[in-house]
C-alpha distance (Angstrom), angle and dihedral (degrees) to the residues before:
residue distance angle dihedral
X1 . . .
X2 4.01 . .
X3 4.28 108.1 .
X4 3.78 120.1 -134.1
X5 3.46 111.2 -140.2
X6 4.00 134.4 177.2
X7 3.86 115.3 -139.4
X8 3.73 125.5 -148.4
X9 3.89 120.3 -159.2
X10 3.34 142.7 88.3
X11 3.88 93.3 -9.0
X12 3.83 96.7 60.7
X13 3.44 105.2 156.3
X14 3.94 81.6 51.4
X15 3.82 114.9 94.6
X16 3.56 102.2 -161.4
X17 3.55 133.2 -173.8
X18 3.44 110.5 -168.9
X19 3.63 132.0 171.7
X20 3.96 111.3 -104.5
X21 3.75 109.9 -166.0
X22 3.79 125.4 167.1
X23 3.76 120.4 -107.5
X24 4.37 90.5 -99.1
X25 3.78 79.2 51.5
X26 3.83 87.7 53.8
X27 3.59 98.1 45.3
X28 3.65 98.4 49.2
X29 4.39 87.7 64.1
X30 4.31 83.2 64.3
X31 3.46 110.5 78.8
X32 4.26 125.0 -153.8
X33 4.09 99.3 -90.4
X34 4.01 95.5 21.4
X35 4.36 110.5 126.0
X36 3.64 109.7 -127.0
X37 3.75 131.9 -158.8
X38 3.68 120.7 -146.9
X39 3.60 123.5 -166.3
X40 3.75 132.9 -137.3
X41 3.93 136.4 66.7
X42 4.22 117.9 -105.2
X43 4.26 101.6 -24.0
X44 4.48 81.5 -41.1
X45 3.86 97.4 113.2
X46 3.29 98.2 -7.7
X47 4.12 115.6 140.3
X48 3.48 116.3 -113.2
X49 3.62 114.3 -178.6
X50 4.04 105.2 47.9
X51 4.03 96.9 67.7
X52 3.73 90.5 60.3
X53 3.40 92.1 66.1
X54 3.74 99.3 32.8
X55 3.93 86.3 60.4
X56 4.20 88.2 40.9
X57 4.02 82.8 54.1
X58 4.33 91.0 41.8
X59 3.53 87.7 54.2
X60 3.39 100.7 53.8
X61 3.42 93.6 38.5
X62 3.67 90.6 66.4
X63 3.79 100.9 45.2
X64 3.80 77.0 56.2
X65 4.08 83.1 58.3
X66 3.96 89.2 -123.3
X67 3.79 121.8 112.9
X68 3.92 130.3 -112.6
X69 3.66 113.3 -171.1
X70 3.80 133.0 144.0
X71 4.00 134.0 -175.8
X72 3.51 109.7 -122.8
X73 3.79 123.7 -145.6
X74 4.12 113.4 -168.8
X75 3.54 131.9 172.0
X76 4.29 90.5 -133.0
X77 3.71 131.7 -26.4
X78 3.75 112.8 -49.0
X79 4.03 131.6 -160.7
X80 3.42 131.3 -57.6
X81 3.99 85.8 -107.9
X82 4.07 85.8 67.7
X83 3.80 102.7 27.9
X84 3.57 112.3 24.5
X85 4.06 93.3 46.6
X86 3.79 91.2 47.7
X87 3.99 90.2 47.3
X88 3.87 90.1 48.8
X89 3.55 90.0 48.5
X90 3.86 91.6 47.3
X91 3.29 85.6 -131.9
X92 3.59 105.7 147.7
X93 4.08 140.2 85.3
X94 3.58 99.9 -170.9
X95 3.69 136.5 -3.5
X96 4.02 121.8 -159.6
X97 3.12 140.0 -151.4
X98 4.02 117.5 -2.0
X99 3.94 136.2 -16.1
X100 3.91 134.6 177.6
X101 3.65 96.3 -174.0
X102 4.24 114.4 122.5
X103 3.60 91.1 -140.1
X104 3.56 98.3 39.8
X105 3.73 90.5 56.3
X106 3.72 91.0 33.9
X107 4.22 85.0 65.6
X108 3.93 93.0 35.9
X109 4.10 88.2 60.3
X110 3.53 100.8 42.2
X111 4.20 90.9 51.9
X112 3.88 98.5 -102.8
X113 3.75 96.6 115.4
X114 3.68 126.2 38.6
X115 3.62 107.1 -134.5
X116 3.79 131.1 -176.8
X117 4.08 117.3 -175.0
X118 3.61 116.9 -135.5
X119 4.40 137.8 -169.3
X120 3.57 88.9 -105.1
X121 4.02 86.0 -128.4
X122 3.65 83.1 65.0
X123 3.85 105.6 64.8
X124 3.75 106.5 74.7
X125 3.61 101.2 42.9
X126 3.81 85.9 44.1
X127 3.88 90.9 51.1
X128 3.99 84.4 50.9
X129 3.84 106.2 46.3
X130 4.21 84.0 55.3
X131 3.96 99.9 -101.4
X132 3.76 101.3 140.0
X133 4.04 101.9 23.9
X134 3.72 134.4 -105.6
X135 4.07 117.6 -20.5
X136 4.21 100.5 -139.0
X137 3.57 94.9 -170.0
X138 4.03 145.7 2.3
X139 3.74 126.3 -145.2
X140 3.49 114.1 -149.6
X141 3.62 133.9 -169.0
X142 3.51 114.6 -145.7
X143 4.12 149.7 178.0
X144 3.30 100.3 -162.4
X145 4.18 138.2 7.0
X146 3.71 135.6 170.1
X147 4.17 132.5 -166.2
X148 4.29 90.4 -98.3
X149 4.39 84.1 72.1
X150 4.08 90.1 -107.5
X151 4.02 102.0 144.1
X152 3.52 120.0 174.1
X153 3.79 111.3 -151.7
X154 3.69 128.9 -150.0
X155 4.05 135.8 -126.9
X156 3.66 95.9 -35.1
X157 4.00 132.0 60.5
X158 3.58 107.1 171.1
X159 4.01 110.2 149.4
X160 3.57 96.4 -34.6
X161 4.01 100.7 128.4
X162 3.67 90.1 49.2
X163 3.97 91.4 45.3
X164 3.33 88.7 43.1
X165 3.91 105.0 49.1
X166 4.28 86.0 42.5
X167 3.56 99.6 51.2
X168 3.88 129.6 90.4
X169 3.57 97.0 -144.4
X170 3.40 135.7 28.2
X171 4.07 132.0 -155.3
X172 3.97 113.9 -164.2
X173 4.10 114.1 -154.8
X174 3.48 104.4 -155.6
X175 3.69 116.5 -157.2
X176 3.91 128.7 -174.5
X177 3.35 86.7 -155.8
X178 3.97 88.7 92.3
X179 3.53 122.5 66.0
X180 3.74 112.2 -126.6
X181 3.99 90.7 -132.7
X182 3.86 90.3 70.3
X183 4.04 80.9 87.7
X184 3.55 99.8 125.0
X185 3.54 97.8 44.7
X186 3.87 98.0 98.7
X187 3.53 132.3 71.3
X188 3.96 107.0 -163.5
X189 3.60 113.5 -166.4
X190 4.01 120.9 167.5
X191 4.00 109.1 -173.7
X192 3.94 117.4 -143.4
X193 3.73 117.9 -109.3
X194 3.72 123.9 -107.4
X195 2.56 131.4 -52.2
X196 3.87 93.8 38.4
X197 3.78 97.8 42.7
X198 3.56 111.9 136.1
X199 3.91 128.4 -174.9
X200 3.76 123.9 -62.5
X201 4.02 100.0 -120.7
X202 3.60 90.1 -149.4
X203 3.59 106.5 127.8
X204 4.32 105.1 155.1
X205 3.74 122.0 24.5
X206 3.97 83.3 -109.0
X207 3.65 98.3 63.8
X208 3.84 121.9 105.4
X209 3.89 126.5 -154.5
X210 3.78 109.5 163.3
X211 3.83 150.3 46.0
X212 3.88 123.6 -54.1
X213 4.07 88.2 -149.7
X214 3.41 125.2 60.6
X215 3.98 96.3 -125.1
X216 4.28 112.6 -151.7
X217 3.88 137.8 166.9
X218 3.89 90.3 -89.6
X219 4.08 83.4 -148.1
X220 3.81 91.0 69.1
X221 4.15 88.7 58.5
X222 3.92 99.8 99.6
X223 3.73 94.7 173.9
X224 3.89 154.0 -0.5
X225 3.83 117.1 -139.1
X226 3.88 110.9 -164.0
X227 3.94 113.6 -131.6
X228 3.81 133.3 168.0
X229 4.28 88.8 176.8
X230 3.90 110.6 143.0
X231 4.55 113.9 -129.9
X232 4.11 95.9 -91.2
X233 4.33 89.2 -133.2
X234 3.93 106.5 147.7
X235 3.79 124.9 -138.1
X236 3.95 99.6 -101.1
X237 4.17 108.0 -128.4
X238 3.64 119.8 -88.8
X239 3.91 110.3 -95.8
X240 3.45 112.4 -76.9
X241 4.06 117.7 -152.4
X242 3.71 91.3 -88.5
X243 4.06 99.6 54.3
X244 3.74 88.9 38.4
X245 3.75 93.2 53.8
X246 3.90 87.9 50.5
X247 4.09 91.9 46.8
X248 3.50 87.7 56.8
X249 3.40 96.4 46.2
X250 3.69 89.8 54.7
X251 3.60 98.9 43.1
X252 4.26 90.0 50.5
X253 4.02 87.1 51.6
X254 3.29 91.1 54.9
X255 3.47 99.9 47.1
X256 3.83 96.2 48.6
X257 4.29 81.7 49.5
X258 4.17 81.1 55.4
X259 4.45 86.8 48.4
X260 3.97 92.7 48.4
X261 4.13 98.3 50.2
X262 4.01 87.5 -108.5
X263 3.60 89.9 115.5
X264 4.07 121.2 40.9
X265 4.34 106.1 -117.1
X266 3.49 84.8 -117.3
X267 3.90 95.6 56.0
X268 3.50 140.7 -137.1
X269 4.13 127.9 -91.0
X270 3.70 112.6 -95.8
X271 3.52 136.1 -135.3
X272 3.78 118.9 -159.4
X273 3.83 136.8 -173.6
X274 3.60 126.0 -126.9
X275 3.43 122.5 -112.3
X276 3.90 144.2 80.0
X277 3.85 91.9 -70.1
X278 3.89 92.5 44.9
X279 4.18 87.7 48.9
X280 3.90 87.1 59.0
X281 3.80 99.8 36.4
X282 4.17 76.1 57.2
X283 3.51 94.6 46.1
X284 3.87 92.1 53.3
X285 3.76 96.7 45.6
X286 3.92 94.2 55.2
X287 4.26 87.1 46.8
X288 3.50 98.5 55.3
X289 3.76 120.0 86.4
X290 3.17 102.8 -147.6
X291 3.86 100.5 70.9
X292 3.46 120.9 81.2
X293 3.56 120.6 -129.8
X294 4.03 106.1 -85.7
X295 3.67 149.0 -179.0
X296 3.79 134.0 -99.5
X297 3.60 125.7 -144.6
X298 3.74 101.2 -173.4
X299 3.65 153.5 137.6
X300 4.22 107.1 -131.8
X301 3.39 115.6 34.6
X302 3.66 115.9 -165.8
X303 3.64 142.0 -178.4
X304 3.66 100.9 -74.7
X305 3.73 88.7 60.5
X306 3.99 94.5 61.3
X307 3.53 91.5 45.9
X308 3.73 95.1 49.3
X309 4.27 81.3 45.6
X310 3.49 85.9 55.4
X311 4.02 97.7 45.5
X312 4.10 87.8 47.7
X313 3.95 83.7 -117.5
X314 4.30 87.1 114.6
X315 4.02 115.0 45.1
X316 3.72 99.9 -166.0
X317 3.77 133.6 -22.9
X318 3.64 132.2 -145.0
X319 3.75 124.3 -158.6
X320 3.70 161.7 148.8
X321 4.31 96.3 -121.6
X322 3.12 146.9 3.3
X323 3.90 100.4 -121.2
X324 3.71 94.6 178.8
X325 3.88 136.8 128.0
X326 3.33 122.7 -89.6
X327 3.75 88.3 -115.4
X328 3.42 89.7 58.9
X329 3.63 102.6 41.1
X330 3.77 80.5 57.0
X331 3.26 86.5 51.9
X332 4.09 96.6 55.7
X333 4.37 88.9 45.4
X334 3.63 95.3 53.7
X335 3.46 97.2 53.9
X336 3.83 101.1 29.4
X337 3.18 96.4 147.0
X338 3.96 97.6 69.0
X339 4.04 83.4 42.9
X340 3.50 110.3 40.8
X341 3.98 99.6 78.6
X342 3.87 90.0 37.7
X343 4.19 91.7 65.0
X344 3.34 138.4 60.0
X345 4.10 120.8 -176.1
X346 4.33 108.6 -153.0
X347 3.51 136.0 173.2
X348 4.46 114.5 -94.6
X349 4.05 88.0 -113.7
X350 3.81 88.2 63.3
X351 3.97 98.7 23.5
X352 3.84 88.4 56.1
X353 3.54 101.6 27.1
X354 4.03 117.0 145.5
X355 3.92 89.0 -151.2
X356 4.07 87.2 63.9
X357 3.74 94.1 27.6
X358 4.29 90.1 60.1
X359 3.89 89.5 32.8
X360 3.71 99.2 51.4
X361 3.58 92.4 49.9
X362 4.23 99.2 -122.5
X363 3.35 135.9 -155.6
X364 3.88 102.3 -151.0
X365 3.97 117.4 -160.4
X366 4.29 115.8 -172.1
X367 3.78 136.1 150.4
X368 3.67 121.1 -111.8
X369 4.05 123.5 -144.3
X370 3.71 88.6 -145.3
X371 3.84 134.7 -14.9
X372 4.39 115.5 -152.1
X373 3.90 107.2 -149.6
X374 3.68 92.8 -103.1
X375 4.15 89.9 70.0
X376 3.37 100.5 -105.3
X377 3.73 116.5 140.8
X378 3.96 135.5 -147.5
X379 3.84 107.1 -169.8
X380 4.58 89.4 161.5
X381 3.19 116.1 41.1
X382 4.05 129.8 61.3
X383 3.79 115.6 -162.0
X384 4.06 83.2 7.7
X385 3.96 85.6 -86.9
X386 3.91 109.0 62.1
X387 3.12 124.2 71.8
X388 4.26 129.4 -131.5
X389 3.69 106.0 -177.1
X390 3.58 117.3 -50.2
X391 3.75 136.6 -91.9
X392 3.67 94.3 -59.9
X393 3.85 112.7 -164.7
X394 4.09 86.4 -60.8
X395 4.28 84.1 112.0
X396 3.57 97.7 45.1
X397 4.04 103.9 52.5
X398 4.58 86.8 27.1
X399 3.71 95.7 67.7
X400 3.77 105.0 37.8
X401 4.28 94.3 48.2
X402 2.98 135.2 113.2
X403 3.61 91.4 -142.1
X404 3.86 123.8 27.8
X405 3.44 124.7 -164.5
X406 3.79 138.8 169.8
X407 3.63 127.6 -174.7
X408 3.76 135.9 -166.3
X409 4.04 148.4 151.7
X410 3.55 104.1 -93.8
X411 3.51 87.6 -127.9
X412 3.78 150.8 16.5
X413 3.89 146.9 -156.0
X414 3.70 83.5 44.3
X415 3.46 92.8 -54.4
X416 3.81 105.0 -46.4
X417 3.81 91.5 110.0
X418 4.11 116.4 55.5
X419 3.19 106.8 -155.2
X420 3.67 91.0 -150.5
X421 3.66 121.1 72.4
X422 3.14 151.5 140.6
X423 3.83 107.1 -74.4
X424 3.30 125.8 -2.1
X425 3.47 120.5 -109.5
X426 4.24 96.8 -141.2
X427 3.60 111.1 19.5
X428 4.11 99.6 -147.3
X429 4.06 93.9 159.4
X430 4.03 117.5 20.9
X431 4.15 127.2 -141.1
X432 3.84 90.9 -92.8
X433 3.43 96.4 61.6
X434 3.79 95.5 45.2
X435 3.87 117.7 85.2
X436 4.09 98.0 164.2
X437 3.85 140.3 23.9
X438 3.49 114.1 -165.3
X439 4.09 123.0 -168.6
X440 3.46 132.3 157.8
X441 4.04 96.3 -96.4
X442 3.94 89.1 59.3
X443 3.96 149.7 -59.0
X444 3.83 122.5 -71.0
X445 3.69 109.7 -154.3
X446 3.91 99.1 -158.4
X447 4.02 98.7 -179.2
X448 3.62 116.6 130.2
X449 3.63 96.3 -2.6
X450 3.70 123.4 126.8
X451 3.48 114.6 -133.1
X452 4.08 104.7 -94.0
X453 3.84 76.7 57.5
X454 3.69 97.6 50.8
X455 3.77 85.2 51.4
X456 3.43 99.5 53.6
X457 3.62 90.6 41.7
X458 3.64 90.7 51.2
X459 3.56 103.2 52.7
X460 3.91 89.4 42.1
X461 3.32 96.0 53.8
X462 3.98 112.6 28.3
X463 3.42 116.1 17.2
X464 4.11 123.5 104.4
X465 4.07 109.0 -103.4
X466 4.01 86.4 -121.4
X467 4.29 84.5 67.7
X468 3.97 105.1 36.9
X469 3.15 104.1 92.8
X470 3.72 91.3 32.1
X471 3.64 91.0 59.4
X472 4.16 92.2 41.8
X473 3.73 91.8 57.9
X474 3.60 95.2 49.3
X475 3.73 86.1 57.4
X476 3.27 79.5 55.0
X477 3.80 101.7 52.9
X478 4.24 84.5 63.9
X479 3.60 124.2 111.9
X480 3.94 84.6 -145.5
X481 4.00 132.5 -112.5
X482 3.80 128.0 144.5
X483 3.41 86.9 -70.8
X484 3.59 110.1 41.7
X485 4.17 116.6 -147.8
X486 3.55 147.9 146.1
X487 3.61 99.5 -148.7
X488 4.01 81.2 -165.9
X489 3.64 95.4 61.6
X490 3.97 108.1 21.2
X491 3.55 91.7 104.6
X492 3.91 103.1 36.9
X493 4.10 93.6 105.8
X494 3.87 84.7 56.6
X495 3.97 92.3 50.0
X496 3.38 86.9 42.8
X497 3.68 94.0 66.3
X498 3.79 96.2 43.6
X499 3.84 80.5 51.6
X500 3.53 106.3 46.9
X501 3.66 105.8 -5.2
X502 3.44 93.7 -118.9
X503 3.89 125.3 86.8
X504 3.73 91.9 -161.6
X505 3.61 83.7 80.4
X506 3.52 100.8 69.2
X507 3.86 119.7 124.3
X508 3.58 118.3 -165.5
């Protein structure tokens, strides 16, 4: 039996009766084969109670001998409450477009989950123009709903509009964690599909086009799960020597790009990866003195960010998620008032769109898995054949900026893997989109360089001492062309790994 409840918060003058089911309740309205749309952005906004009992209902489906499987459309990677339960349960058909969780990825590599990677810019309109089939019903996280269909969501946007507007149903997880008086927070922008697109009239990270509620068919809301489950985002580890050395390095190239008229005095916004590397890079941009404080146009923003907001290093910052601690979330909703006109919440197809990304004029900042000496860049793909996480939105902001730049150790597994060879072994982002390769041995500047250049400038300039002259005399193993290979040996240092596990090893 399904309760009736009326809810009380932001919408006072509201008297809503909506229908408050428990999450078995929930689960039962998705069917085995049915798509589902979750919302959120990383474990910001993601639900948290629903998979539980989606994999409780999986598992009994199965020692029943029928199937329960669902295809599972997010706007990132989520928690482990979402993602690692449904892997465990094996409880999933497909999974699009990127994931960080081990057991997620554990079942994607070994063949139990299809999984296709996707531009994270891409998902939404795909999901609309019909690509991946029917979306039965959207989970959405939310802090606050009322009987007219107006939800307002938490720290994480993701694809919900789109999910939300496609879907048949809809299932609303409610969570007191989230003040109502963060309305205001989102800016909720859906663009029409060709051929009635128009312009994006975004034109600083500050502007705001679109609705602050996400506005549904309040028939299609089959349920309201109560929740009071913090985002499960980890406190990244303090910089280490390594990721400090590279956030300097970043921070002094783009200084002397300020001193030689490359980059306007007052600077450009940024866009920054997530990530231990991307914490530090952060770190050393708001430390150095000679960077004005700037904007961020976006899609994670993480705990650096608020305390460079805080400091008056970081102006304004727009983005896809809050992917911060719950200390610092905390943080933000006690002192809202100092916050609340220095963020703004949007969906991925606007936070990550290459119209605003080329018009805004971006510095982008990501981490490469490995870099070959050409400038080609695998961000995916370890070995060429497993797969991390996915793509990300590293494509979408790296080749409409004004300034790209990828950053990385120069090596791993204390330094049996250099992660700069001689081809990559997954090319995510290619040499023409890649401007600047950062490691901790140095900066390589790869602008107007043809690719003999880049390679020399490469190896000079970023690669560990154990691989230079490794990596010089396979240039020299070449029989020449603009692009100089031996298709024989290009992937020897890989081999060598799965050989010996250790790419010091190789022999030419």
């Amino acid at each position: 039996m399904l309760n009736f409840v009326p809810l009380h918060r932001f919408f006072q003058d509201s008297i809503m009766s909506l229908n408050f089911i428990t999450a078995q309740e929930a689960a039962s309205v998705i069917k085995n084969n049915d798509n589902v749309g979750f919302s959120g952005f990383t474990p910001a906004g993601a639900p948290k109670v629903l998979a539980q009992a989606l994999a409780e209902k999986a598992q009994a489906e199965k020692q029943a001998g029928r199937e329960f499987k669902i295809g599972m459309f997010t706007g990132a990677s989520t928690g482990d409450s979402l993602d690692g339960v449904l892997a465990r349960a094996e409880a999933i058909k497909f999974r699009t477009p990127y994931q960080s969780n081990s057991d997620m990825r554990s079942c994607i590599n070994k063949g139990g989950i299809s999984y296709f990677d996707l531009h994270l810019s891409q998902i939404a309109q795909e999901l609309r123009y019909g690509y991946y089939g029917k979306v039965q019903v959207a989970v959405i996280e939310a802090a606050d709903v009322n009987d007219k269909g107006e939800i307002l969501l938490t720290t994480g946007v993701g694809i919900t509009p789109t999910v939300a507007h496609m879907a048949d149903k809809i299932i609303i997880e409610l969570n007191s964690q989230h003040p109502a008086y963060i309305n205001g927070l989102h800016d909720l922008y859906e663009p029409a599909d060709p051929p009635y697109r128009r312009e994006i009239q975004i034109y600083k990270p500050s502007d705001r086009i679109g609705e602050t509620l996400l506005k549904v068919d309040p028939s299609k809301i089959v349920g309201v799960v109560k929740t009071h489950l913090p985002d499960e985002v980890k406190a990244f580890a303090e910089p280490d020597e390594t990721t400090k050395c590279i956030g300097d390095r970043v921070a002094g190239f783009l200084v002397s790009e300020m001193k030689a008229g490359r980059i306007p005095a007052s600077f450009l916004p940024l866009q920054s990866g997530v990530g231990n590397i991307a914490n530090a890079v952060l770190g050393s941009l708001g430390a150095s003195p000679d960077i004005p404080a700037f904007e961020m146009f976006t899609e994670v923003i993480q705990d650096s960010v608020i305390e460079m907001m805080q400091s008056g290093n970081v102006k304004f910052a727009s983005g896809c998620s809050l992917t911060i601690t719950p200390s610092a979330l905390d943080s933000i909703y006690r002192n809202w008032d100092f916050f609340k006109n220095k963020l703004v919440l949007r969906p991925q197809e606007i936070s990550n769109s290459p119209e605003l990304a080329r018009r805004m004029g971006l510095i982008t900042m990501n981490t490469a898995l490995e870099a070959d000496i050409f400038g080609n860049v695998n961000s995916t793909h370890v070995l060429g054949t497993k797969m991390m996480n996915g793509i990300g939105g590293s494509g979408d902001f790296t080749r409409n900026s004004y300034l790209s730049i990828f950053t990385c150790p120069s090596t791993a597994k204390g330094g049996k893997i250099s992660a700069l060879v001689p081809m990559v072994s997954h090319t995510d982002h290619s040499e023409h989109s890649v401007k600047i390769l950062i490691t901790e041995q140095g900066v390589a500047d790869l602008r107007g360089k043809s690719p003999l250049q880049k390679a020399h400038t490469i190896i000079e300039n970023c690669v560990h001492p154990d691989y230079k002259q490794m990596l010089t005399d396979y240039l020299k193993q070449t029989k020449g062309g603009c692009t100089p290979h031996s298709l024989g040996k290009c992937f020897n240092m890989h081999q060598e790994f799965l050989d010996s596990g250790d790419m010091r090893n190789t022999k030419w």
